[in-house]
C-alpha positions in Angstrom: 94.6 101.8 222.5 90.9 103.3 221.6 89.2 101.3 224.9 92.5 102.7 226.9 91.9 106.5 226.0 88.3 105.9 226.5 89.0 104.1 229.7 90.8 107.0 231.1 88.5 109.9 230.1 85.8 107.8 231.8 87.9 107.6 234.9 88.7 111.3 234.7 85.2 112.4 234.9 84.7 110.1 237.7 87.1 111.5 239.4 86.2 115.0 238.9 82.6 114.0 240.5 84.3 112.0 243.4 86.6 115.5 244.3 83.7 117.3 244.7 81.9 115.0 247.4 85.8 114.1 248.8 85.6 118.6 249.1 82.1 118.9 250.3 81.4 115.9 252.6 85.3 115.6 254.3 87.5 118.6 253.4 89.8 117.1 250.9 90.5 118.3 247.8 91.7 116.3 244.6 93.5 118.6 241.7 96.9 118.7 239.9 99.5 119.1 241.7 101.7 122.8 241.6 104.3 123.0 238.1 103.1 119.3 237.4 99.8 118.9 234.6 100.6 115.1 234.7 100.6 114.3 239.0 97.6 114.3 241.0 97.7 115.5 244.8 95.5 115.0 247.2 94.6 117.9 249.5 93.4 118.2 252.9 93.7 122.1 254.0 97.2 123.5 253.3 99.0 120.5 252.7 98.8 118.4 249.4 99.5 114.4 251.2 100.5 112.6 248.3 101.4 113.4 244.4 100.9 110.8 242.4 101.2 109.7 238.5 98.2 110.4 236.6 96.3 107.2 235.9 98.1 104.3 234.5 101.5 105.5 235.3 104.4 104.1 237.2 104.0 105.4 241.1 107.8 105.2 241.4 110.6 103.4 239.5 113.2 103.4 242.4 112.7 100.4 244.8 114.1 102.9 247.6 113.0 106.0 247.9 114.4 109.1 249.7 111.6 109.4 251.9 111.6 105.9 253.1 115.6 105.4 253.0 117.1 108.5 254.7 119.7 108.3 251.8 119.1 111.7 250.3 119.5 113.1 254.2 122.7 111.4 254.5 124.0 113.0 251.5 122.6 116.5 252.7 123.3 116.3 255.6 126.7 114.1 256.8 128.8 117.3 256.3 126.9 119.8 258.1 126.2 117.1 261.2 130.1 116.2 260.9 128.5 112.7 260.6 131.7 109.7 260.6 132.5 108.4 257.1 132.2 105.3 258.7 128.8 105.9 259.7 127.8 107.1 256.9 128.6 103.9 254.5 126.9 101.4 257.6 123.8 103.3 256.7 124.0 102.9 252.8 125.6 99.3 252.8 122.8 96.3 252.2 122.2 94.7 255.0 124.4 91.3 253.8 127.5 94.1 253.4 127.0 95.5 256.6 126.7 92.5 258.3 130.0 91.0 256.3 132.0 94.3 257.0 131.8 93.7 260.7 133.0 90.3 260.8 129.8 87.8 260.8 129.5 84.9 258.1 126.7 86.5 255.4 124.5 84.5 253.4 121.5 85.9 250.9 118.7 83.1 250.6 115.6 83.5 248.0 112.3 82.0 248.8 109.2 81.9 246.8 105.5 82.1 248.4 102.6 79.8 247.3 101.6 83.3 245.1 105.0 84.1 243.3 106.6 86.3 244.8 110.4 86.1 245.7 111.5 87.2 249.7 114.7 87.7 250.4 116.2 86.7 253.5 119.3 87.5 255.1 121.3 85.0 257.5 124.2 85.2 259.9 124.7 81.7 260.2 125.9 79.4 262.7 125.6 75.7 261.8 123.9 72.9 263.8 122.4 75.9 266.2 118.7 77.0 266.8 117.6 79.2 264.4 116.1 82.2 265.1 113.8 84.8 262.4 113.8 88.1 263.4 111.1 90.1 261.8 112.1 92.4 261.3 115.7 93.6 263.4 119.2 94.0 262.9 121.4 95.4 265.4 119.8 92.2 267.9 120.4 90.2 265.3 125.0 90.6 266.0 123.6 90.0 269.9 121.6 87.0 268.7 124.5 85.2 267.1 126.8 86.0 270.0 124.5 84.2 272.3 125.0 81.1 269.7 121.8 81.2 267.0 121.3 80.7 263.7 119.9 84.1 262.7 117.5 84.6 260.0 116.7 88.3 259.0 113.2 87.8 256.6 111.9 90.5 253.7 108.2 90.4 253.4 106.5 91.7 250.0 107.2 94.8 249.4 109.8 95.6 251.3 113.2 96.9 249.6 115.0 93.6 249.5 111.4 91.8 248.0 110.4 93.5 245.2 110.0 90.5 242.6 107.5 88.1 241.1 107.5 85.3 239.2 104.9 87.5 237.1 104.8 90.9 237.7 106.7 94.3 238.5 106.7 97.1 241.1 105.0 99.1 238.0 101.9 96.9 238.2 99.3 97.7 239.9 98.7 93.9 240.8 101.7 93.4 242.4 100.6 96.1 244.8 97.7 94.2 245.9 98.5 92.9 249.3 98.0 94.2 252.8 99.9 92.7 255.5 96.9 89.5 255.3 98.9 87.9 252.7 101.9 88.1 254.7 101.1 85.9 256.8 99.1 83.9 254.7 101.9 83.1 252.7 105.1 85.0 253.3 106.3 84.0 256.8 104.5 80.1 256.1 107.2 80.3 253.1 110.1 81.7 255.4 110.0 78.9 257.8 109.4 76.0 255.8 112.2 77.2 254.0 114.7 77.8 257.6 113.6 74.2 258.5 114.4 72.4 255.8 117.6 74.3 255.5 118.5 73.4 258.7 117.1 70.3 259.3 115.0 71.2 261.9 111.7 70.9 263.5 111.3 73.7 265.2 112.8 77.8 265.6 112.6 80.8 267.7 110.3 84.0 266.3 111.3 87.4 267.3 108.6 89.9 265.8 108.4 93.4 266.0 104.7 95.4 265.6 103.9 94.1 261.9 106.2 91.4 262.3 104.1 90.4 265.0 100.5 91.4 263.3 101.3 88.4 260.4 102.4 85.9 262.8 99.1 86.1 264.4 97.6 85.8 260.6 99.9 83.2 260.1 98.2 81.3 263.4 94.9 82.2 262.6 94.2 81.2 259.2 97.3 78.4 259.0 97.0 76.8 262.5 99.6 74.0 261.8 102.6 76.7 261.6 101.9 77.4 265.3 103.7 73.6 265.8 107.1 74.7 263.8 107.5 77.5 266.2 109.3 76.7 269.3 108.6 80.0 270.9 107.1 83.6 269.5 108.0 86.7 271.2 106.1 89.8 270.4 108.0 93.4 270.9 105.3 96.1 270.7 102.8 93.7 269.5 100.6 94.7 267.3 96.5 93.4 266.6 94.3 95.8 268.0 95.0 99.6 267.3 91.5 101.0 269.2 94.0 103.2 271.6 96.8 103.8 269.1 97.7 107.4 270.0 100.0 107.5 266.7 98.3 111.1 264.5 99.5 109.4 261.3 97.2 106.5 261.9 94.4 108.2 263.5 94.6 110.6 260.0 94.7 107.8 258.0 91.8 106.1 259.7 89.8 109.1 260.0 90.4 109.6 256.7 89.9 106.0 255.1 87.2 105.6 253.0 87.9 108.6 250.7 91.4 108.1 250.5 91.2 104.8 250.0 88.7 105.2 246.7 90.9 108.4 245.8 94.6 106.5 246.3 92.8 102.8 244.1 91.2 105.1 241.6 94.1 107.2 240.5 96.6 104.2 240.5 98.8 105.1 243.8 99.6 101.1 244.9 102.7 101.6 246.7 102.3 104.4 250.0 104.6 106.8 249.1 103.8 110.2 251.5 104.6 113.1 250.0 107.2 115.9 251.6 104.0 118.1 252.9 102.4 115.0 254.0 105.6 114.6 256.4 105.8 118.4 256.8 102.8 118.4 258.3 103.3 115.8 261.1 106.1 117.5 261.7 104.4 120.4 263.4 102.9 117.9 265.4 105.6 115.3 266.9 108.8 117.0 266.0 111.9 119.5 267.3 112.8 122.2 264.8 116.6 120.6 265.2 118.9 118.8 263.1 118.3 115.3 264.7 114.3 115.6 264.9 115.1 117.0 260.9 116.2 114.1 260.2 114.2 111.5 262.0 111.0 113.1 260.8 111.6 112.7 257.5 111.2 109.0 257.8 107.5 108.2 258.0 108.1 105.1 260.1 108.9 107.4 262.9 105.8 110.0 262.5 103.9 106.9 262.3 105.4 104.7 265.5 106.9 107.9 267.7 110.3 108.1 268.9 111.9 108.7 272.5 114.5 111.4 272.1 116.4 110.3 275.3 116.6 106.5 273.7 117.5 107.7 270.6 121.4 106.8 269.7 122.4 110.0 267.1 125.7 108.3 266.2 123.6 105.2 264.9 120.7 107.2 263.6 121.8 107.4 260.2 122.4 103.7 259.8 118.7 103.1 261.5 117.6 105.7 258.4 119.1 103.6 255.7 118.2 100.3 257.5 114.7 101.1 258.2 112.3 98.6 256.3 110.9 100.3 252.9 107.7 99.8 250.7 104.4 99.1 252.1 100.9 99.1 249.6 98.6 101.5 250.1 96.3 98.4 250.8 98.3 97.6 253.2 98.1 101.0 255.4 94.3 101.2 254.6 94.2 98.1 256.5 95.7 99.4 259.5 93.7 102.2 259.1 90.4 100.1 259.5 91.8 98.0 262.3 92.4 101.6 264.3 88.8 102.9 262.9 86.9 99.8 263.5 88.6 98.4 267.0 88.9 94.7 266.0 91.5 93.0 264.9 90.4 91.2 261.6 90.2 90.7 257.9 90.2 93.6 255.2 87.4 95.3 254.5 86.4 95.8 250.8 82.8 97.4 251.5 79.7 95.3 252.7 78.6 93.9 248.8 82.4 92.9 247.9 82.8 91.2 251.7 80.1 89.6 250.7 81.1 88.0 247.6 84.8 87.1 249.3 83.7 86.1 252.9 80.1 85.5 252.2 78.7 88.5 255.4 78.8 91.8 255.1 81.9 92.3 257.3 84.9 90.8 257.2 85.9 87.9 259.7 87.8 88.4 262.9 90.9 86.6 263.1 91.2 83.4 265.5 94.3 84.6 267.8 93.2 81.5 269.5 94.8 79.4 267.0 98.0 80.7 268.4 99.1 77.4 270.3 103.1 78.1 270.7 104.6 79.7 273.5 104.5 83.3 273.6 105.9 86.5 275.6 104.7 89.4 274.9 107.0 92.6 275.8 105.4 96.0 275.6 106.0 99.4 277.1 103.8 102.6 278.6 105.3 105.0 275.9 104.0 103.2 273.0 101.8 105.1 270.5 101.5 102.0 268.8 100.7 99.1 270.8 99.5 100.4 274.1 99.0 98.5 277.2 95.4 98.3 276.6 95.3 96.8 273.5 98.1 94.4 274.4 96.0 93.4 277.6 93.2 92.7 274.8 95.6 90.6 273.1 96.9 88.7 275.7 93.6 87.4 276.8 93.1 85.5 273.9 96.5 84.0 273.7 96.1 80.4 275.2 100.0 80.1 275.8 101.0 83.0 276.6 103.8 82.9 279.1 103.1 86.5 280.3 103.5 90.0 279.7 106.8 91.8 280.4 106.5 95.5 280.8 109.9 97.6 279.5 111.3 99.2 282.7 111.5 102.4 281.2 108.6 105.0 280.7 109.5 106.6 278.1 110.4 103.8 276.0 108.8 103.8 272.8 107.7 101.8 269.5 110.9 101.7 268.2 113.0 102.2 271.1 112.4 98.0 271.1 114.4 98.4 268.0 117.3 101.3 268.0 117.1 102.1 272.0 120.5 102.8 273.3 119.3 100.7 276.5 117.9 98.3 274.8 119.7 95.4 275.4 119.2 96.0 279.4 116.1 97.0 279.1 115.1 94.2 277.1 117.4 92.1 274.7 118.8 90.5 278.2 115.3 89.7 278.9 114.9 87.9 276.0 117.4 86.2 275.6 117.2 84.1 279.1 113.5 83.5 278.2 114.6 81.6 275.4 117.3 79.3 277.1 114.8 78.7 279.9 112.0 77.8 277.1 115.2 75.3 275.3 115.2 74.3 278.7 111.7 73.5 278.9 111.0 75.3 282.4 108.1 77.3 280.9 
């Protein structure tokens, strides 16, 4: 108990030295946070980003929090919108319940990576069929089925469904330490050994969207036998290089990195949890002062990917605010945050003498997209603040199979119009779909 109080004076006055070069050399300040002795905030300007536990702490003991969920919105907000009860419940069912209440067979599966911890995957099934893992999606998923596939909905680490270990606790800071790298190192490896030998097969369809496609290429890279279980990938708003990422959350973030990242590690915030103000503030910037902007921007998956107001379905916006994934590590946005600062598409960076000791130079390797030997159709569109056209042109030249690139027919469609666009089926999920019967087909 003696070394533990000692410990934390001596991080306290470490602390207090590294706010004062945070304040002097990049504007940010680091003090307690307003009617709160025992939170931390971080401050650039007006706007405090994130309050956090002082050290040691537990960063948050609700696996789904209201600024990740939409479910304090929904509560706030369904009579004043005259939002359907009906409506309302779709968006705080699970995902199994949801897709149960509408009439498709629901089955939970549990699947443990090579480092303990337990995924979660959801699966409307249809036996003796081609299975297909969606990472992540829903709403495609009822279209999926329809068409005749297995579907498999994954959870990576961290996520609100895969918050377990064999070990350790969303309280631990250890269980926090994972960027998307270890994703697809070991969670979507996991995920389709298990599909396979559920289903007896050899070989299924992957459907990624942005991350979901940033860890299949991981996957590829660093495991290059996977690339032989997947019968076809295809990429929506794929996601490795972020150098023209016009998204102001991840340009803060990177601009911001190295400080925050020291600041966030040393003060025990693990899990990225944005504060109000931190949302407030890119409100100013991307959002309407109306009820349906109100609500969309106080998700931080839409101030980080953008959204297309005309794509936007408000009767089903609700359910896409309690469906949206939850729970990402701080690692794991510092990692996009170098990816966007540095302009390559590799490993994370722990600082020159630590990248030394893990990858023996003092940066960290680039990953080998080359390793990607499965088919692969990459769809992307102009509007994207996430995976623009350039850095998917970037992509696609070191893809040796990929089938092509297919533009969205629709300017304005945007990261996660791939996702929740109204038009997205004809736009896209059409598209798709006949790519992956002519690929059965073998006439790609």
């Amino acid at each position: 108990m003696t070394y533990y109080v000692h410990k934390q004076t001596a991080l306290k006055k470490f602390f207090i030295f590294l706010s004062f070069k945070c304040f002097f050399f990049y504007g940010i300040e680091c003090m307690n946070a307003e009617n709160d002795s025992n939170t931390w905030s971080i401050k650039v300007g007006n706007y405090h980003l994130f309050n956090i536990p002082t050290f040691g702490f537990p960063f948050s003991n609700d696996p789904v929090t209201p600024t990740t969920s939409g479910y304090n919105f929904l509560e706030a907000k369904s009579r004043e919108l005259d939002l359907d009860p009906d409506v309302v419940e779709d968006a705080l069912l699970s995902t199994p319940d949801l897709v149960k209440k509408y009439g498709y067979p629901s089955e939970v599966h549990y699947v443990q990576t090579e480092d303990g911890y337990i995924l979660e995957l959801h699966r409307i099934a249809r036996s003796k069929c081609i299975s297909v893992l969606l990472m992540h999606g829903l709403l495609d998923s009822y279209l999926l089925h329809d068409e005749g596939y297995d579907v498999w909905m994954a959870n990576v680490r961290g996520n609100t469904y895969s918050r377990n270990h064999t070990k350790y606790n969303t309280k631990q800071a250890i269980f926090w330490e994972f960027s998307f790298h270890e994703m697809g190192l070991y969670d979507v490896p996991a995920i389709i050994d298990y599909i396979l030998q559920q289903t007896k097969q050899q070989q299924l369809h992957y459907i990624g969207h942005s991350q979901g496609t940033s860890i299949f290429w991981i996957m590829c890279s660093e495991r290059p036998e996977y690339s032989e279980k997947v019968l076809l990938m295809q990429a929506l708003a794929p996601v490795a290089y972020l150098e023209h990422a016009r998204s102001p959350v991840v340009s803060f973030l990177a601009f911001f990195e190295e400080p925050l990242g020291v600041l966030l590690k040393l003060i025990g915030a693990h899990e990225f949890l944005p504060s109000s103000e931190f949302l407030k503030m890119f409100n100013q910037i991307v959002c309407d002062d109306d009820s349906i902007t109100e609500a969309i921007c106080s998700n931080v998956m839409f101030l980080v990917a953008g959204f297309d107001k005309n794509q936007m379905n408000e009767t089903m916006l609700p359910v896409a605010l309690g469906h949206a994934p939850a729970g990402a590590s701080t690692k794991q946005m510092q990692h996009f945050a170098q990816l966007k600062k540095s302009g390559y598409f590799r490993q994370y960076d722990y600082g020159w003498i630590r990248n030394h000791w893990r990858y023996k130079s003092s940066a960290p390797p680039n990953y080998q997209i080359e390793n990607t030997k499965c088919r692969v159709a990459l769809h992307y569109a102009l509007n994207d603040w996430l995976a623009t056209a350039q850095d998917v042109e970037r992509l696609h030249q070191r893809l040796p199979n990929a089938l092509g690139k297919f533009k969205v027919n629709y300017p304005k469609f945007n990261h996660l119009d791939f996702v929740w666009g109204i038009n997205a089926r004809d736009l896209l999920y059409n598209k798709l779909i006949k790519i992956m019967k002519l690929v059965e087909k073998n006439y790609f």
